[in-house]
C-alpha positions as YAML, in Angstrom:
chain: A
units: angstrom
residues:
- id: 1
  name: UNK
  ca: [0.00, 0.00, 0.00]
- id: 2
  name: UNK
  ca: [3.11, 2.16, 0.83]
- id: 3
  name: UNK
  ca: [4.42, 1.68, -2.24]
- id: 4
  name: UNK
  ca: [1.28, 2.04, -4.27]
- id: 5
  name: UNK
  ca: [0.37, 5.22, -2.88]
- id: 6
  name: UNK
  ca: [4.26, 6.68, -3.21]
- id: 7
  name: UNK
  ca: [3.73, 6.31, -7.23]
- id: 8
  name: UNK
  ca: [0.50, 7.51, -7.60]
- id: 9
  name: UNK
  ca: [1.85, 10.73, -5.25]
- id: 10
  name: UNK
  ca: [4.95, 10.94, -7.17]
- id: 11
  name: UNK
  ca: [2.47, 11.30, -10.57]
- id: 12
  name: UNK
  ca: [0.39, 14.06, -9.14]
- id: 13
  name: UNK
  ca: [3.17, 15.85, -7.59]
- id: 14
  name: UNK
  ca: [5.12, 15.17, -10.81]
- id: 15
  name: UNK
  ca: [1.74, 16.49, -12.77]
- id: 16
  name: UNK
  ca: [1.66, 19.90, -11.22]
- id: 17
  name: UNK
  ca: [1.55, 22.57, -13.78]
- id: 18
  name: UNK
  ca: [3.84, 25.10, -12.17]
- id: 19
  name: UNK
  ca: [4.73, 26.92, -15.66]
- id: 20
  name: UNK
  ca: [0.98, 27.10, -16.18]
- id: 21
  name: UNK
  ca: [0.67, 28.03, -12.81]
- id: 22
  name: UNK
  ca: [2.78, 30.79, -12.46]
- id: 23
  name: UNK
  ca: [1.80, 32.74, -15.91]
- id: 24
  name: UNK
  ca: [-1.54, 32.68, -14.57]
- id: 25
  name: UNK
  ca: [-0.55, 34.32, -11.26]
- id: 26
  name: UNK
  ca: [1.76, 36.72, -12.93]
- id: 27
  name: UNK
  ca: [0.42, 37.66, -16.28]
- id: 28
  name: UNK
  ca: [-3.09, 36.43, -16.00]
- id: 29
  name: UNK
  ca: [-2.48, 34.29, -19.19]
- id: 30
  name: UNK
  ca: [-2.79, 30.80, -20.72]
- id: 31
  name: UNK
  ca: [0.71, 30.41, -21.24]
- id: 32
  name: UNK
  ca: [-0.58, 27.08, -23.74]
- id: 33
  name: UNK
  ca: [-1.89, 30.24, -25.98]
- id: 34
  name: UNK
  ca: [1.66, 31.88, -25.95]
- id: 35
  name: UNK
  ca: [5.22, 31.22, -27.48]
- id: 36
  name: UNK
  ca: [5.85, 27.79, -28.42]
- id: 37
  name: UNK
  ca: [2.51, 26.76, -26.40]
- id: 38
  name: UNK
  ca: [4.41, 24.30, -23.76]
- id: 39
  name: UNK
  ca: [3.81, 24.65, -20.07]
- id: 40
  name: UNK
  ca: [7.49, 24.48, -19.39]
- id: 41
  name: UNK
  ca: [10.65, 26.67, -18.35]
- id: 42
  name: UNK
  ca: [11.87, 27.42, -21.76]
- id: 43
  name: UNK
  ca: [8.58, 28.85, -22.56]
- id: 44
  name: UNK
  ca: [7.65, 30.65, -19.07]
- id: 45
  name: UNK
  ca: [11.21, 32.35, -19.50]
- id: 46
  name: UNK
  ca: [10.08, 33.41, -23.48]
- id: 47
  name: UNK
  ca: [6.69, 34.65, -22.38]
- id: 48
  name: UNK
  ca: [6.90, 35.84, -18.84]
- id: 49
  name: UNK
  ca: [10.26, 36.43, -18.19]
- id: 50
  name: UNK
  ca: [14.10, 34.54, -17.62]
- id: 51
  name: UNK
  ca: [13.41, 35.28, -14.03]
- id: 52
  name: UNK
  ca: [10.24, 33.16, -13.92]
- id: 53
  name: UNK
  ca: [11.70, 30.75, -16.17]
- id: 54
  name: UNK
  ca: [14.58, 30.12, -13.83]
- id: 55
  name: UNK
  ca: [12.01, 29.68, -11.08]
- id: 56
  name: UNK
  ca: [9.89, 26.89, -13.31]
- id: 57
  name: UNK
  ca: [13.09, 25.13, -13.87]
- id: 58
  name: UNK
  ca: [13.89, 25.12, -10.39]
- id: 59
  name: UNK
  ca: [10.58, 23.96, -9.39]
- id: 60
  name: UNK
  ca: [10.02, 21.75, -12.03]
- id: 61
  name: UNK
  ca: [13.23, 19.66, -11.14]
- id: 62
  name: UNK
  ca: [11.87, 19.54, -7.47]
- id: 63
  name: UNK
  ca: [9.18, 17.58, -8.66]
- id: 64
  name: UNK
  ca: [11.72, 15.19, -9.26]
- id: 65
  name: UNK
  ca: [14.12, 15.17, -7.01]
- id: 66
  name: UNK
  ca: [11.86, 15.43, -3.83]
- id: 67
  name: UNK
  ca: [10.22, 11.46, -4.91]
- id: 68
  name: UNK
  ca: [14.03, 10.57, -5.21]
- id: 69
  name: UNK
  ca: [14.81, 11.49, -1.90]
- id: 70
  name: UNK
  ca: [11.49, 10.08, -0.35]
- id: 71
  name: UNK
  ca: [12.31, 6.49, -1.72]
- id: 72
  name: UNK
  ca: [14.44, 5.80, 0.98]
- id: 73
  name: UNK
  ca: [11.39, 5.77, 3.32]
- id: 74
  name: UNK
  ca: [9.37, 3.45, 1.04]
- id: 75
  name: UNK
  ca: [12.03, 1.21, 0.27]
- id: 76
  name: UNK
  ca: [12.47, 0.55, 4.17]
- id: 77
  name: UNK
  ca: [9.10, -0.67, 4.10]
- id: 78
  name: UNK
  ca: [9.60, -3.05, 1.23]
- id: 79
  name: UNK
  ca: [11.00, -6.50, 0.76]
- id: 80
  name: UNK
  ca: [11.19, -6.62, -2.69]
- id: 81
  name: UNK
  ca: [12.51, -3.77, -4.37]
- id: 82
  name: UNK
  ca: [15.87, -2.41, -3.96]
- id: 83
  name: UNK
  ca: [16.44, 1.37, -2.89]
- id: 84
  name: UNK
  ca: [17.85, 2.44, -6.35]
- id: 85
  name: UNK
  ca: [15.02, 0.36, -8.13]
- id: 86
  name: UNK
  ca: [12.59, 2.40, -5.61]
- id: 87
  name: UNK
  ca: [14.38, 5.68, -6.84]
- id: 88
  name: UNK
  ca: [14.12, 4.81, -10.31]
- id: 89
  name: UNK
  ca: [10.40, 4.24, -10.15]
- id: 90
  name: UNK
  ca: [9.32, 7.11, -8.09]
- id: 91
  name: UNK
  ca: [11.80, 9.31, -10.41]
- id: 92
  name: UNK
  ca: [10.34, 8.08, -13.81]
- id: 93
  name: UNK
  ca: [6.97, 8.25, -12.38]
- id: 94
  name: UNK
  ca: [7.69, 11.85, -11.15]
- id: 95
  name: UNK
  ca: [9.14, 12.94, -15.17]
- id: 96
  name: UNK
  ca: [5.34, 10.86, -16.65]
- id: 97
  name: UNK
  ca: [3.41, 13.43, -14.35]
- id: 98
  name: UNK
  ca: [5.28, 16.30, -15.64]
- id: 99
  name: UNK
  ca: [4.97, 15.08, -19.38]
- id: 100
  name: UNK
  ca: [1.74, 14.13, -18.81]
- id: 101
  name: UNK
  ca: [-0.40, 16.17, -16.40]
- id: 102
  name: UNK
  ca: [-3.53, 15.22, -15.42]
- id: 103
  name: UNK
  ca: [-4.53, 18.18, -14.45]
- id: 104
  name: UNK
  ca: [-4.00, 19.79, -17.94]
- id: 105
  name: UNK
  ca: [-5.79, 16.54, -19.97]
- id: 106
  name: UNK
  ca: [-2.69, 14.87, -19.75]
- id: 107
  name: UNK
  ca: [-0.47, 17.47, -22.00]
- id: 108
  name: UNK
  ca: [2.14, 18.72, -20.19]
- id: 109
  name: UNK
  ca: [5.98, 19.93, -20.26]
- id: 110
  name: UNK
  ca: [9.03, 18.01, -22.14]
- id: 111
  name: UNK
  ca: [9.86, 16.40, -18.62]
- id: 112
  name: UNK
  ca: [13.61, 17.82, -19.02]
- id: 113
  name: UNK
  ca: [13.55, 20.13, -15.58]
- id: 114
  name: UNK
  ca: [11.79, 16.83, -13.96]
- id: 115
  name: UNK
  ca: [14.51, 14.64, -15.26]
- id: 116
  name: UNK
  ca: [17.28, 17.29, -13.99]
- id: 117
  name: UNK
  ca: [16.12, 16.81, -10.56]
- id: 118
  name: UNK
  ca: [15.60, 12.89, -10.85]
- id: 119
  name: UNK
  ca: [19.37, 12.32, -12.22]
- id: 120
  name: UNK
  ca: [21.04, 15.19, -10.31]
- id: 121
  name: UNK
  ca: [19.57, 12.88, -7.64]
- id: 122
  name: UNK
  ca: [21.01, 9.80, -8.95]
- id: 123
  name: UNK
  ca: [23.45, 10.42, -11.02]
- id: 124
  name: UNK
  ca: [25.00, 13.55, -10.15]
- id: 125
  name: UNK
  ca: [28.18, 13.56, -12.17]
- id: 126
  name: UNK
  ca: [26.66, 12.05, -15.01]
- id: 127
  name: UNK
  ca: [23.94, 14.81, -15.06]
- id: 128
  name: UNK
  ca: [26.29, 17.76, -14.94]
- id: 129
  name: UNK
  ca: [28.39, 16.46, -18.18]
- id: 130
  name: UNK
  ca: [25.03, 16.21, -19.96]
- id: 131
  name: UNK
  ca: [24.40, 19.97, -18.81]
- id: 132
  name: UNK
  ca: [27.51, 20.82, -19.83]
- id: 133
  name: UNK
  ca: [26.89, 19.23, -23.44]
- id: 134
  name: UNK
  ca: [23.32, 20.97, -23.04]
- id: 135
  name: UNK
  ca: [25.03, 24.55, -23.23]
- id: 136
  name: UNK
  ca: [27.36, 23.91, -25.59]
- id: 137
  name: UNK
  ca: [24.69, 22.88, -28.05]
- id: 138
  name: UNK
  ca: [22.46, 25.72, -27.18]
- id: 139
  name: UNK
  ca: [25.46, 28.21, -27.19]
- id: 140
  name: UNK
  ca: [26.13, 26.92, -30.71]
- id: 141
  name: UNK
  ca: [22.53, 26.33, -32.42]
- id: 142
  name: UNK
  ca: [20.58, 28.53, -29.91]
- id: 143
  name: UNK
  ca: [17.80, 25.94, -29.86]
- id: 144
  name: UNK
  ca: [17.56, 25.07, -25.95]
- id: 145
  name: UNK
  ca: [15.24, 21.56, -27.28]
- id: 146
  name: UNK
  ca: [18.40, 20.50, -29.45]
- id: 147
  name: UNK
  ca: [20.21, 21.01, -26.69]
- id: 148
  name: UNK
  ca: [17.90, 19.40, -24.43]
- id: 149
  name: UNK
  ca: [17.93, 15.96, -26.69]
- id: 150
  name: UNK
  ca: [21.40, 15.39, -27.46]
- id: 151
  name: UNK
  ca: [22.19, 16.56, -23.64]
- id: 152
  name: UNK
  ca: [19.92, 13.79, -22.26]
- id: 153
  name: UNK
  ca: [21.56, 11.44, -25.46]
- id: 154
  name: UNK
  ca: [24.88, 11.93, -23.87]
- id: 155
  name: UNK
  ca: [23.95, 10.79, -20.26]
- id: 156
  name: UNK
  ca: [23.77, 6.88, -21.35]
- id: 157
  name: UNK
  ca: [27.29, 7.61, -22.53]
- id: 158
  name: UNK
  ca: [28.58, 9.21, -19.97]
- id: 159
  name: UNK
  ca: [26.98, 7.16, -17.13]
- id: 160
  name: UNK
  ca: [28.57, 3.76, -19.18]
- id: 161
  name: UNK
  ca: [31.95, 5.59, -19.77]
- id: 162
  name: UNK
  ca: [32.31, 6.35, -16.18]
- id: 163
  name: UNK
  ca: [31.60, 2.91, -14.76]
- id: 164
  name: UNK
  ca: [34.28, 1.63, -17.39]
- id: 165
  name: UNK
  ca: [37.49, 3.94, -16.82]
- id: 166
  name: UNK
  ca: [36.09, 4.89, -12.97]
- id: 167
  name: UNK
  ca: [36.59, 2.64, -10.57]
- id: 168
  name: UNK
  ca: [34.50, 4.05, -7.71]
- id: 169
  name: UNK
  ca: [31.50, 4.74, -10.07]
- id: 170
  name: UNK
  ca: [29.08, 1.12, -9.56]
- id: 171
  name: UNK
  ca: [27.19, 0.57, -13.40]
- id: 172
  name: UNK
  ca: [24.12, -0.39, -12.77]
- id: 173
  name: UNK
  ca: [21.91, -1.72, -15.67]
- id: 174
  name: UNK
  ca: [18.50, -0.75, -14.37]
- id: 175
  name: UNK
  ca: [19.75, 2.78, -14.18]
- id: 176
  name: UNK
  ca: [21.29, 2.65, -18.04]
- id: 177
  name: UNK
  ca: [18.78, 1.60, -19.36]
- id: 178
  name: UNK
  ca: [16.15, 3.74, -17.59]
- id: 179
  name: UNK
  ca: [18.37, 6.44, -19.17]
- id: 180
  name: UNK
  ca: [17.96, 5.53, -22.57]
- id: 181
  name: UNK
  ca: [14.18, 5.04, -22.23]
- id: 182
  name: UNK
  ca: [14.27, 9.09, -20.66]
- id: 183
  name: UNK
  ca: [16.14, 9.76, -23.76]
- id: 184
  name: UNK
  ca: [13.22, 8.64, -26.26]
- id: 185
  name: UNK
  ca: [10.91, 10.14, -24.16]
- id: 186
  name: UNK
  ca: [12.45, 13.68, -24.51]
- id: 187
  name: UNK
  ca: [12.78, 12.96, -27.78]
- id: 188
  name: UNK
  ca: [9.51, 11.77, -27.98]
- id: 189
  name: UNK
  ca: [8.04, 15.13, -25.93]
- id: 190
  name: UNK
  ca: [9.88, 17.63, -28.11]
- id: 191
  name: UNK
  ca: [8.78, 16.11, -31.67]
- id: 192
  name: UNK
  ca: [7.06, 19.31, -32.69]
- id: 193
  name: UNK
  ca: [10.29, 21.23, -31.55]
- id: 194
  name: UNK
  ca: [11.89, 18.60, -34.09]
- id: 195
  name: UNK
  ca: [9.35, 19.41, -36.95]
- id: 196
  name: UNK
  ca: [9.71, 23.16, -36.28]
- id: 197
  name: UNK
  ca: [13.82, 23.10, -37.04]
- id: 198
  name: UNK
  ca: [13.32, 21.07, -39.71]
- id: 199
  name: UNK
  ca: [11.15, 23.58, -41.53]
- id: 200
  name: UNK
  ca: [13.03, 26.56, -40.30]
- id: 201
  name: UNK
  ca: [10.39, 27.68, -37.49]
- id: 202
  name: UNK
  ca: [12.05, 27.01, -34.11]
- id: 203
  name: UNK
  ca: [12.14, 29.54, -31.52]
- id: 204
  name: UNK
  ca: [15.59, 30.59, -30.41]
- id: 205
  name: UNK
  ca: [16.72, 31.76, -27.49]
- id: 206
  name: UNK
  ca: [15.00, 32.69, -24.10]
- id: 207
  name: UNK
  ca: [14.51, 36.98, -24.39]
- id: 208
  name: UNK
  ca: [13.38, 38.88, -20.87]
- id: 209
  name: UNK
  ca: [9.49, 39.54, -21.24]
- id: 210
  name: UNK
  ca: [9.53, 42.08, -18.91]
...
């Protein structure tokens, strides 16, 4: 029952709206009527403001990291599941509410900020080389979703290069391939960000609203 409850909390917590949220509170608008449409950071920070985006993103990655930290609890009350297979769950669980909120009919953000939190969580090292590669793509293309999708590509790598030529870094399979499956899902969740560079129609870079 524990456990139960723990992933249908870490949906709903996962599932709030706070990009929605806060452009109602602030501007008074539907910020799925605005920009590129998406409830996320990217898009609060384009319509609203870099300020409010930075506060979405920090938010939005608490969503994650916050079920992370609570599996330790739950997996003391479990015999069966280990506590990084507890993590794992809640975490993934926590990025599906973002992606899919039910309290927007199931449309939601890209899940990136949620992810951030989950793997800075996890897989803290691992998660700061993928930001890294994140900037540099954005620096170069200005396209924070490119940089979004081959930053979350690079974290299999780097989490399976690390285990190799680091001796103190423990490879764990669950958690590679949990990383790939985020990695299709980003993909997945930016696919009309992927349509829009192909034609020439993506929006660029974050600009202060205010």
């Amino acid at each position: 029952m524990i456990l139960a409850a723990s992933i249908l909390a870490s949906y709903l917590f996962g599932g709030i709206p706070v990009g929605y949220i806060l452009a109602k509170k602030i501007k008074g608008i539907d910020l799925r009527e605005h920009g590129s449409k998406n409830i996320g950071a990217t898009n609060v920070g384009r319509v609203i403001g870099w300020k409010y985006g930075i506060i979405a993103l920090f938010l939005d990655a608490l969503k994650g990291a916050i079920p992370v930290a609570l599996a330790g609890y739950v997996a003391s009350t479990q015999d069966s599941f280990s506590l990084i297979t507890i993590q794992i769950l809640l975490g993934s669980i926590a990025i599906l509410g973002h992606t899919f909120t039910p309290f927007l009919h199931f449309k939601g953000g890209k899940g990136v900020a949620t992810a951030l939190g989950v793997y800075l969580s996890l897989v803290p090292m691992v998660t700061l080389c993928a930001v890294v590669i994140f900037f540099l793509v954005y620096k170069l293309s200005g396209f924070v979703s490119l940089g979004s999708i081959l930053g979350t590509l690079s974290m299999p790598v780097w989490y399976w290069s690390m285990s190799k030529y680091l001796p103190e870094a423990e490879y764990s399979p669950l958690v590679f391939l949990v990383l790939i499956c985020t990695f299709f899902l980003i993909t997945f969740s930016h696919r009309e960000n992927i349509k829009r560079m192909l034609i020439g129609k993506e929006l660029k870079a974050v600009k202060d609203a205010n």
